[in-house]
C-alpha positions as CSV (number, residue, x, y, z in Angstrom):
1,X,0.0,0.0,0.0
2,X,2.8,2.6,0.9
3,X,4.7,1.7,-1.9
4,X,1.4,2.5,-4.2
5,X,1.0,5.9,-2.3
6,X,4.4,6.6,-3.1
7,X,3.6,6.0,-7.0
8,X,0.6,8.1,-7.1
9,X,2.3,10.9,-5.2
10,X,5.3,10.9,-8.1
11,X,2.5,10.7,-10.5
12,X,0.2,14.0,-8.9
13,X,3.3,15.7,-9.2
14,X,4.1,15.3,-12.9
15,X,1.0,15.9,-14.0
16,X,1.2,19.2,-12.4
17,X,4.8,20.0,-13.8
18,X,4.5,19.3,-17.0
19,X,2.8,22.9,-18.2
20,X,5.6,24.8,-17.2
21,X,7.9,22.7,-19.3
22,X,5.7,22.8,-22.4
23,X,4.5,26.7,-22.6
24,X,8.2,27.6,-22.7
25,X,9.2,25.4,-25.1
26,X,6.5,26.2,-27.3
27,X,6.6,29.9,-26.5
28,X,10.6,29.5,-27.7
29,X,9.6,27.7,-30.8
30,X,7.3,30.2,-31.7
31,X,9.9,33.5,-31.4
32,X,12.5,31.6,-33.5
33,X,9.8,30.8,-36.6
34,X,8.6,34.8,-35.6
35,X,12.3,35.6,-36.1
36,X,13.1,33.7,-38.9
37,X,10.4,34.3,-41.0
38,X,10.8,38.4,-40.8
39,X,14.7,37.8,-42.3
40,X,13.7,34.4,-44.8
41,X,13.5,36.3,-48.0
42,X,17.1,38.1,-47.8
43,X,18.9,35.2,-46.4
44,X,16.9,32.3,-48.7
45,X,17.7,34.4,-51.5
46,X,21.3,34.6,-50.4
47,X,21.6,30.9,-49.8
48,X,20.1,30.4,-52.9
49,X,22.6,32.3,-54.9
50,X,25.5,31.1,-53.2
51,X,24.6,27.5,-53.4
52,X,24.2,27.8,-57.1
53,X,26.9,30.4,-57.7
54,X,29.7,27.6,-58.3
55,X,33.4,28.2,-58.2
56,X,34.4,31.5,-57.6
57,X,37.4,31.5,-59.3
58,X,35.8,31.8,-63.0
59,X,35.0,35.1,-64.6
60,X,31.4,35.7,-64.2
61,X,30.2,35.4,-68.0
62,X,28.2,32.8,-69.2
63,X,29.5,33.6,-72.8
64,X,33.2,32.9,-72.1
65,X,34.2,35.2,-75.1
66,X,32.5,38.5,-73.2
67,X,34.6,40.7,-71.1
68,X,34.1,41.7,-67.6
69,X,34.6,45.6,-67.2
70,X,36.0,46.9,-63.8
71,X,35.7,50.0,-62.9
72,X,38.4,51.6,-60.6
73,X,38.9,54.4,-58.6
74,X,41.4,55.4,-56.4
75,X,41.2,58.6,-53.8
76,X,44.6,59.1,-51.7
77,X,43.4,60.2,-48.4
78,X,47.0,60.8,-46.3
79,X,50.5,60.3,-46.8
80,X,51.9,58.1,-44.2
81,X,55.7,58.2,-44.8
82,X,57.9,59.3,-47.8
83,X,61.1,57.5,-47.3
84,X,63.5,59.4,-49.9
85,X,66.5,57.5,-49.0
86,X,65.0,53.9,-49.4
87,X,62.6,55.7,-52.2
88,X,59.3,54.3,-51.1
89,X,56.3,55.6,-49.9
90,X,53.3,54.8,-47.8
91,X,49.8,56.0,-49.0
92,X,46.3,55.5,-47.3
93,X,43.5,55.5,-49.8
94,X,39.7,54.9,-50.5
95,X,39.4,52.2,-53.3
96,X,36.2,51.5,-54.9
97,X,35.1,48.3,-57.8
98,X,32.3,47.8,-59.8
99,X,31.8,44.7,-62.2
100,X,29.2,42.5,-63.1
101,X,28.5,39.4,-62.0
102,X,25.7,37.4,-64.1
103,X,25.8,34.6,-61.9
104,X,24.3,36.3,-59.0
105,X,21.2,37.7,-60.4
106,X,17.4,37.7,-59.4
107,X,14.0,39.0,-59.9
108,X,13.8,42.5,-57.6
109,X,9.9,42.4,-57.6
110,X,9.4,38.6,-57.3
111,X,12.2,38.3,-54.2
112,X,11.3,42.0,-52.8
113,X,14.9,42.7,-52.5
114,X,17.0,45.2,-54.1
115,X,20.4,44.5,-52.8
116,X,22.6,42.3,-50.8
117,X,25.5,42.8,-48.5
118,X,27.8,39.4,-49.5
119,X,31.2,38.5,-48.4
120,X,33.1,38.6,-51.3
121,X,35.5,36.0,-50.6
122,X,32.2,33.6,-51.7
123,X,32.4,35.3,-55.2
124,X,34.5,35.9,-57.4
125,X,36.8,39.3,-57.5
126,X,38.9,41.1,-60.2
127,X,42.6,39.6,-59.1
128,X,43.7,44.0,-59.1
129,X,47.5,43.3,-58.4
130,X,50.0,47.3,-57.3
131,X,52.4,46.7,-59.6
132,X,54.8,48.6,-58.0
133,X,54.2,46.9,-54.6
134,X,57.1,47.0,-52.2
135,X,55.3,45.6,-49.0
136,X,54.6,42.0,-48.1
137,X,51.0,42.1,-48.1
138,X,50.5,44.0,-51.7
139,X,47.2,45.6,-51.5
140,X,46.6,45.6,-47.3
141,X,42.3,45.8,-47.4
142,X,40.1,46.0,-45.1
143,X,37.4,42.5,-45.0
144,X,34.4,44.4,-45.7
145,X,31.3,42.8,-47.7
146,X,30.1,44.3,-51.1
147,X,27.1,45.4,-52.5
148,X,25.3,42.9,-54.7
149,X,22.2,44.6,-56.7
150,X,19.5,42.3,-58.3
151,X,21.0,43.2,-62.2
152,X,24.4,41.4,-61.3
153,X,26.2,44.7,-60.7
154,X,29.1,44.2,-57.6
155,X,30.2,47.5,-55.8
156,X,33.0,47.0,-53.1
157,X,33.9,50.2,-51.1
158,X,37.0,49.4,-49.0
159,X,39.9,51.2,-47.1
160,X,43.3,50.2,-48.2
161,X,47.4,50.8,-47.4
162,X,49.6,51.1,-50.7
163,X,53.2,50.8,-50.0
164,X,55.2,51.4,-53.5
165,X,58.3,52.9,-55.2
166,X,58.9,56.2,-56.2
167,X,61.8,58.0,-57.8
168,X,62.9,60.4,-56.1
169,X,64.4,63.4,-58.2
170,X,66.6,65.8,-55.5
171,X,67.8,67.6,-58.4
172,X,65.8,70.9,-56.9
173,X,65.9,69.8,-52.9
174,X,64.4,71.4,-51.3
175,X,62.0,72.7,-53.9
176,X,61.4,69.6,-55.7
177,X,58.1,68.1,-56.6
178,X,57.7,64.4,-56.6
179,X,56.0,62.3,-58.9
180,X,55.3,58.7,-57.7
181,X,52.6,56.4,-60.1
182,X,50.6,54.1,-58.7
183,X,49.7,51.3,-61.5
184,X,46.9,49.0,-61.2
185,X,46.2,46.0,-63.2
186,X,45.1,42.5,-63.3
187,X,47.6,39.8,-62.8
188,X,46.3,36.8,-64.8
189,X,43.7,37.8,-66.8
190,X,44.6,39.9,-70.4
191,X,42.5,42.8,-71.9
192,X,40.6,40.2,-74.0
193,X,38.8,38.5,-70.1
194,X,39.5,42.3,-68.0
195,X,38.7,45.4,-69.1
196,X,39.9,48.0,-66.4
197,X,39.0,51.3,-66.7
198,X,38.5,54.5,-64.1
199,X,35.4,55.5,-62.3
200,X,34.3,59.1,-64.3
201,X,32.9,62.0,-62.8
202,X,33.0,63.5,-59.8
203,X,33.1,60.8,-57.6
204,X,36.5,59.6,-58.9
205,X,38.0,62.6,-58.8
206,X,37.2,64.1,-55.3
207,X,39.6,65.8,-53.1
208,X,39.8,63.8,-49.4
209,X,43.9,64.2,-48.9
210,X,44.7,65.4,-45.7
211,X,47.8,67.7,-45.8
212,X,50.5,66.5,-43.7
213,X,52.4,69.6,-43.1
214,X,55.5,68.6,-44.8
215,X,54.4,67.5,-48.2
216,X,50.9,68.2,-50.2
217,X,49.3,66.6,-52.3
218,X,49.2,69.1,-55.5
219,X,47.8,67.2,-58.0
220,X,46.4,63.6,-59.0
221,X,46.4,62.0,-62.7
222,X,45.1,58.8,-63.9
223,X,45.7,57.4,-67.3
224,X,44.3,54.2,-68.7
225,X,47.0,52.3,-71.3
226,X,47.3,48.6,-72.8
227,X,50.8,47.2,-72.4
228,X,52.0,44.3,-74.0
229,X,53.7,41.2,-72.3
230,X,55.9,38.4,-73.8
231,X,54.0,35.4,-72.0
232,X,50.1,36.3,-73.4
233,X,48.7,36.8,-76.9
234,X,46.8,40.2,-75.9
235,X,47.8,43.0,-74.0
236,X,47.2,43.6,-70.4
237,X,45.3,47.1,-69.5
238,X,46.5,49.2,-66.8
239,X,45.3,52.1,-65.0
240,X,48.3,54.6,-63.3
241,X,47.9,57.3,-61.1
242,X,50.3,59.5,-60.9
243,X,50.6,61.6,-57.2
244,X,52.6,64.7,-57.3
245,X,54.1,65.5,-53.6
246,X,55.3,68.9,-53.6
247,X,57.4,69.5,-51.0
248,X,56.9,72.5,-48.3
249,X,60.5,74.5,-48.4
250,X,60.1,76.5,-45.7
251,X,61.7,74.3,-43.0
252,X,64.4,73.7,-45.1
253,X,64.9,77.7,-46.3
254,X,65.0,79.0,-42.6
255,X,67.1,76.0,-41.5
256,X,69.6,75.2,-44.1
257,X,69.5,77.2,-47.1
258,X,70.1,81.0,-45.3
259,X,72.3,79.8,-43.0
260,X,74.4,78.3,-45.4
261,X,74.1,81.9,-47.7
262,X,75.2,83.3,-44.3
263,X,78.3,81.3,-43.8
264,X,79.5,81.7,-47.4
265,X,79.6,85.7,-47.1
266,X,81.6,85.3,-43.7
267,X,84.0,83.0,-45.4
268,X,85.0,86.5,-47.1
269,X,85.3,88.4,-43.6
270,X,88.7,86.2,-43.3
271,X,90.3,88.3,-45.3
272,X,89.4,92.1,-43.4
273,X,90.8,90.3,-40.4
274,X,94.2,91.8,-39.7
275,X,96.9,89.2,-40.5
276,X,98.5,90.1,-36.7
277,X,95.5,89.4,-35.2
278,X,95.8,85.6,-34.8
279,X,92.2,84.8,-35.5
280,X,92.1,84.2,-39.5
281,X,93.1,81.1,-39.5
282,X,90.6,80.3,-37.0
283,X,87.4,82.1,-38.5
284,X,88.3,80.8,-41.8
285,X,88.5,76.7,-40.4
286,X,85.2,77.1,-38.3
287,X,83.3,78.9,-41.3
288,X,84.5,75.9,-43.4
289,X,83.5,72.9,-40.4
290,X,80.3,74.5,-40.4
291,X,79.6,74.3,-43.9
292,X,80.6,70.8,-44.0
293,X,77.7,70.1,-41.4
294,X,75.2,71.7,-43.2
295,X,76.1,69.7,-46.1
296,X,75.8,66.4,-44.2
297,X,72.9,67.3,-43.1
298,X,71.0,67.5,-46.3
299,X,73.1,64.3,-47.7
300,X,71.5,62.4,-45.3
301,X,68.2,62.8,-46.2
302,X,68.8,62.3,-49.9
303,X,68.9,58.9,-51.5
304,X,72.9,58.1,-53.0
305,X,71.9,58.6,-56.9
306,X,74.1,58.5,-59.0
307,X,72.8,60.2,-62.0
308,X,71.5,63.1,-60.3
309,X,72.9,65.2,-57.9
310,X,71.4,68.2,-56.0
311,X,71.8,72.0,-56.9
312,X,71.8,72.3,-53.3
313,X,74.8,69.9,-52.9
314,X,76.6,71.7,-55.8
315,X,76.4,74.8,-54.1
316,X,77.4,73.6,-50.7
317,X,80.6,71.8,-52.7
318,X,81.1,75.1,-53.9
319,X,81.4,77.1,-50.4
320,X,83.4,74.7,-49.2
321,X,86.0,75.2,-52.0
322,X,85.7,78.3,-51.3
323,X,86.2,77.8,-47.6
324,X,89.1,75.7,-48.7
325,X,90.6,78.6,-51.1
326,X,89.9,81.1,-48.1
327,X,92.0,79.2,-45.4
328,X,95.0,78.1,-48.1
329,X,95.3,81.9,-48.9
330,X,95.0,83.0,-45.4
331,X,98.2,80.3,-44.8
332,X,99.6,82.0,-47.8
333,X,98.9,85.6,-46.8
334,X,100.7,85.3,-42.9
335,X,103.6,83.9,-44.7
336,X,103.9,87.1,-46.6
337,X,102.6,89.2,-43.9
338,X,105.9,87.6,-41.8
339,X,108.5,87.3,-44.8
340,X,110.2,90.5,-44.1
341,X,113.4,88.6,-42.7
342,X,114.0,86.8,-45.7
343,X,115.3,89.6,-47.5
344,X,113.2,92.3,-50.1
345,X,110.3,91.3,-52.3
346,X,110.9,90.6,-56.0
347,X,111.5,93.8,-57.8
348,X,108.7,92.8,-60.5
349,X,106.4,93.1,-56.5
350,X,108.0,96.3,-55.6
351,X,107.6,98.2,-58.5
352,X,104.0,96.8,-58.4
353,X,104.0,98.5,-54.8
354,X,104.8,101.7,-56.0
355,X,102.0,102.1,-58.2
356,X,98.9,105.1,-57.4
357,X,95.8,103.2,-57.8
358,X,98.1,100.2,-55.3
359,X,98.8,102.9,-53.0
360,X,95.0,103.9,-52.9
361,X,93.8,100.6,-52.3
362,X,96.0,99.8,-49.5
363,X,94.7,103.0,-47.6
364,X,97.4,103.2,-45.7
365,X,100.2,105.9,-45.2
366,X,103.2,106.0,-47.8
367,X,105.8,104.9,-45.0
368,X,108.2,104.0,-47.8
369,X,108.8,107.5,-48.9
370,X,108.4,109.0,-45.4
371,X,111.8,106.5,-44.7
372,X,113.7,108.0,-47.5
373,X,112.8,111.5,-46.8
374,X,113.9,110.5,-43.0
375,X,117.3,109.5,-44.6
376,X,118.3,112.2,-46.7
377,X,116.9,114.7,-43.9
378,X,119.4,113.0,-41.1
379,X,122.3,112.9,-43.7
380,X,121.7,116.9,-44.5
381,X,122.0,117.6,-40.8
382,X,125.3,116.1,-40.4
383,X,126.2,117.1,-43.2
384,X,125.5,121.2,-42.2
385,X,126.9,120.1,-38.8
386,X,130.5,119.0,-40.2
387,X,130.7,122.3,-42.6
388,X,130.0,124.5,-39.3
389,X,132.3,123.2,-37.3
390,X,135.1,123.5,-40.2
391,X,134.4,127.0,-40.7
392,X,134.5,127.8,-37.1
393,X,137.9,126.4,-36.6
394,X,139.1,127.9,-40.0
395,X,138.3,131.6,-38.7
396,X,140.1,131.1,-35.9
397,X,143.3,129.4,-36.9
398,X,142.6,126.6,-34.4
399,X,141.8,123.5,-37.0
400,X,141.5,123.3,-40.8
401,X,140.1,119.4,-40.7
402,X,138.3,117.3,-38.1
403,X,140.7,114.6,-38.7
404,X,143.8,114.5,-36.7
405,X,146.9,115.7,-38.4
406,X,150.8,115.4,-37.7
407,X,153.4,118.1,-39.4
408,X,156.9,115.9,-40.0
409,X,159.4,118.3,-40.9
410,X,163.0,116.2,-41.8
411,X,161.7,113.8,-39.3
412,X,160.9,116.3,-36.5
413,X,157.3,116.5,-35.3
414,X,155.6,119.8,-36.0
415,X,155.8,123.6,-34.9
416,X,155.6,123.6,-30.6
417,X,153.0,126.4,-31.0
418,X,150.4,123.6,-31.5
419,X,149.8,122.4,-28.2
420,X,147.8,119.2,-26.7
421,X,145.6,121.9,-25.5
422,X,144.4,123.0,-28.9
423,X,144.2,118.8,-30.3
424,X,141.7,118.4,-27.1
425,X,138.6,120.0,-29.2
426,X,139.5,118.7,-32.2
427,X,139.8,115.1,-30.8
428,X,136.0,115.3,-28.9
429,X,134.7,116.5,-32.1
430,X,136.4,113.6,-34.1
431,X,134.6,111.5,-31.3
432,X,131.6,113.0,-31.2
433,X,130.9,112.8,-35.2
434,X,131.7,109.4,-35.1
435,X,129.2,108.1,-33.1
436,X,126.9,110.2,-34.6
437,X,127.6,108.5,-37.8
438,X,127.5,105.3,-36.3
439,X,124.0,106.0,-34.8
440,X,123.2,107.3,-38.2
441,X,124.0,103.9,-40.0
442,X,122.5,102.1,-37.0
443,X,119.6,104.1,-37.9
444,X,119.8,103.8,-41.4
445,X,119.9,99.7,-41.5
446,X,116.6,99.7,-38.5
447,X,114.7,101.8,-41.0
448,X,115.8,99.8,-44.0
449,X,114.8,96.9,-41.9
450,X,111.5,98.6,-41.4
451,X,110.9,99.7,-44.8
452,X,111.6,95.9,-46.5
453,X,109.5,94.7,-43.4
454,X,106.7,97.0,-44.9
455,X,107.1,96.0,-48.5
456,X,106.1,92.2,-47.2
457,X,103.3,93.5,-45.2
458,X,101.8,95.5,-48.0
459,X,102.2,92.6,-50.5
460,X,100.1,90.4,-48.1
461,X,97.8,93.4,-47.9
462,X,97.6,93.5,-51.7
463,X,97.2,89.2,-51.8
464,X,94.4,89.4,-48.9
465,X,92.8,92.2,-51.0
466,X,93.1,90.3,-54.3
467,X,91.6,87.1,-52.6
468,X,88.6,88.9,-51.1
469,X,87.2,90.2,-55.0
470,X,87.9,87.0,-56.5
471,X,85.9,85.0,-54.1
472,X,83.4,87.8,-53.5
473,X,82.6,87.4,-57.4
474,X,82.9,83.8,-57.1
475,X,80.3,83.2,-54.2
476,X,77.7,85.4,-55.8
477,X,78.2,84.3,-59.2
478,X,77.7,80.9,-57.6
479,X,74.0,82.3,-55.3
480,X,72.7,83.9,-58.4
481,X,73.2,80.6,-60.7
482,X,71.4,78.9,-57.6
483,X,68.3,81.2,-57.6
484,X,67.9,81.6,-61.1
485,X,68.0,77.8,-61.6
486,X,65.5,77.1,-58.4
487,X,63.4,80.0,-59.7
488,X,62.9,78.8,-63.3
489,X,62.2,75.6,-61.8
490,X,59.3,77.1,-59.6
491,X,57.4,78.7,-62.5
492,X,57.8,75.5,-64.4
493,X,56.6,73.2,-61.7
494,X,53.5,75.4,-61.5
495,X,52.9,75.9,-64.6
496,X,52.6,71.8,-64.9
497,X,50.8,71.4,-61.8
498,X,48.0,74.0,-62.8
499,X,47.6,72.1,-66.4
500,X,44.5,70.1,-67.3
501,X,44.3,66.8,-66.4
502,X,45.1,64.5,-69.6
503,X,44.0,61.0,-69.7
């Protein structure tokens, strides 16, 4: 009996259990066929297309002669980085495709739908191959489905990351203008299976480059041309777009270029620097170290070409020969400047020293003839002095000659009335004229000293002169061929960036 009670107690208990695990279940089952049945025409239709779509790696013609048309555009949106020495640069973009597929097609009024978001890797795509690709991953796109429209037509909107090549031409650094092309193309299939050509309008020619600061985007053209391959019967058609960077000079003016104009005009202050100063050799060898930084500063930006070589670098090769001239004729000018032990300059140099327009140049004092005029003057004076002193003595019957004289009569010394008291004057005269003409001669070979001293020191004045209009002429000679070149460049550049696009 228990056992019984038991049963029907177990029993009771399902019975009343068994709603509450039946409504929910059915409840369940009815918000899944509710769900289901609002998104069935869409994803039937989908599953219907894919399931009869077949391999996706034929073209999508049923006639096998037709060719499928793509349509390609290309919108550069930023520059990511412009690598001049390796020559290769990084360009974000927004690509678009269009082509036909006839073997996704339906009825728009029968199915109610007008288009379909697909994943394209269940169809088939154009194979569009960079052909100047230098990254691993070619074309780096996003994995974003396409529109599918009920006529066949495929449109695929997607991000992308082109890495390529571009020649750089530094030629006109820092005013340059790059042009880098961007060639599209399929890879396996000739012009006879693709036919690529460029989304028209305005829509594939929009303006969405963000400018970077450093370079801007001045222009975009695109040009559609067949090229012809040894391994296939028909050509292969290609669409290019051709980027011109131009670069913004303004860094590079206020940092390189005027301070570099700066340093080749004080190369020429070496030579106003008094040679007994001690500092020319000095300005002139900083001056010249500094201009050799400058130009290893803009060498290591530029790729090593060797076809081409910077106006830039040309004129920075040119200071520094001129730095180099500066400093070998400073050397040259201090060893003239401190010749004037070594004996008198050539004559050929001295009669060059005693010309007018020499003399007015220098802008100095005529020392030379102030020396010789000095000489002559002293010798005068003594001169005068000696006749006095003769004439003195004469009138009074004391001396007839400043030298000392002996009367020798038959061997007997003269008359007794000259006495040593009247050979005492005449013997401290003797003395003192002689050391006057000693201090004259001392005098004489100082100033002669002095005066060839001065010939050396002029000549170095004339060389340091000399060298100071010849590099003068040189350096601007040099700026001028500079501007001139990098402003008829300018207006050329421009005048080719504000053409007409050509296809």
């Amino acid at each position: 009996m228990r056992g019984s009670a038991v049963f029907v107690n177990l029993f009771l208990t399902w019975i009343m259990l068994l709603p509450f695990y039946l409504f929910p279940v059915a409840e369940t089952a009815n918000e899944t066929t509710r769900r289901s049945g609002s998104s069935s025409p869409q994803k039937k239709l989908l599953d219907r297309l894919i399931n009869n779509y077949g391999a996706n790696s034929l073209r999508p013609v049923w006639n096998l002669t037709e060719t499928v048309t793509v349509q390609l555009r290309f919108l550069p949106t930023q520059l990511i980085y412009f690598n001049e020495r390796q020559q290769e640069v990084s360009v974000t973009a927004m690509m678009a495709q269009r082509w036909r597929d006839e073997f996704i097609t339906w009825d728009e009024e029968a199915e109610g739908v007008e288009v379909l978001s697909v994943d394209l890797k269940q169809l088939w795509i154009p194979d569009i191959t960079l052909y100047e690709n230098v990254d691993r991953e070619f074309l780096r796109f996003k994995d974003i489905p396409g529109l599918v429209y009920s006529n066949g037509s495929v449109e695929w909107y997607t991000p992308m990351i082109t890495t390529t090549t571009c020649r750089v031409r530094v030629r006109y650094f820092p005013f340059d203008t790059q042009e880098c092309n961007i060639t599209f193309g399929s890879w396996s299939h000739d012009s006879s299976d693709i036919n690529l050509t460029f989304q028209a309008g305005e829509e594939g020619s929009q303006q969405v480059f963000l400018q970077n600061g450093v370079w801007e985007l001045a222009r975009v053209d695109k040009l559609r041309y067949e090229k012809d391959f040894l391994c296939c019967d028909h050509p292969f058609s290609l669409i290019v777009y051709t980027l011109y960077f131009q670069r913004s000079s303004t860094f590079y003016v206020n940092t390189i270029l005027t301070p570099c104009i700066l340093l080749s005009f004080m190369n020429l202050l070496v030579f106003w620097l008094p040679p007994d100063a001690g500092e020319k050799i000095s300005l002139g060898m900083t001056n010249l170290l500094a201009l050799i930084l400058f130009q290893q500063l803009v060498a290591e930006n530029m790729p090593p070409l060797g076809d081409e070589f910077p106006i830039l670098g040309t004129y920075f090769a040119a200071m520094i020969g001129i730095g180099c001239i500066a400093v070998t004729g400073t050397v040259v000018v201090l060893r003239i400047f401190y010749k004037g032990c070594d004996g008198p300059p050539p004559k050929l140099f001295r009669r060059l020293l005693k010309k007018n327009f020499v003399r007015r140049s220098l802008h100095r004092h005529p020392g030379y003839n102030t020396s010789r005029r000095h000489k002559v003057h002293s010798r005068t004076i003594l001169d005068k002095l000696e006749k006095s002193i003769r004439v003195h003595y004469a009138n009074g019957s004391e001396v007839t000659d400043l030298e000392p004289q002996s009367e020798v009569v038959d061997g007997v010394q003269g008359s007794a009335s000259q006495s040593k008291a009247s050979l005492r004057p005449t013997r401290d005269l003797h003395s003192i004229m002689s050391e006057l003409r000693k201090s004259e001669e001392r005098a004489l070979e100082t100033e002669k000293r002095e005066m060839v001293e001065q010939e050396w020191k002029d000549l170095a004045a004339i060389v340091d002169l000399v060298l100071f209009f010849i590099l003068l002429l040189a350096t601007i000679f040099t700026l001028i061929f500079v501007l001139v070149t990098y402003s008829m460049y300018t207006k050329e550049s421009a005048r080719k960036l504000n053409m007409t696009d050509e296809v």
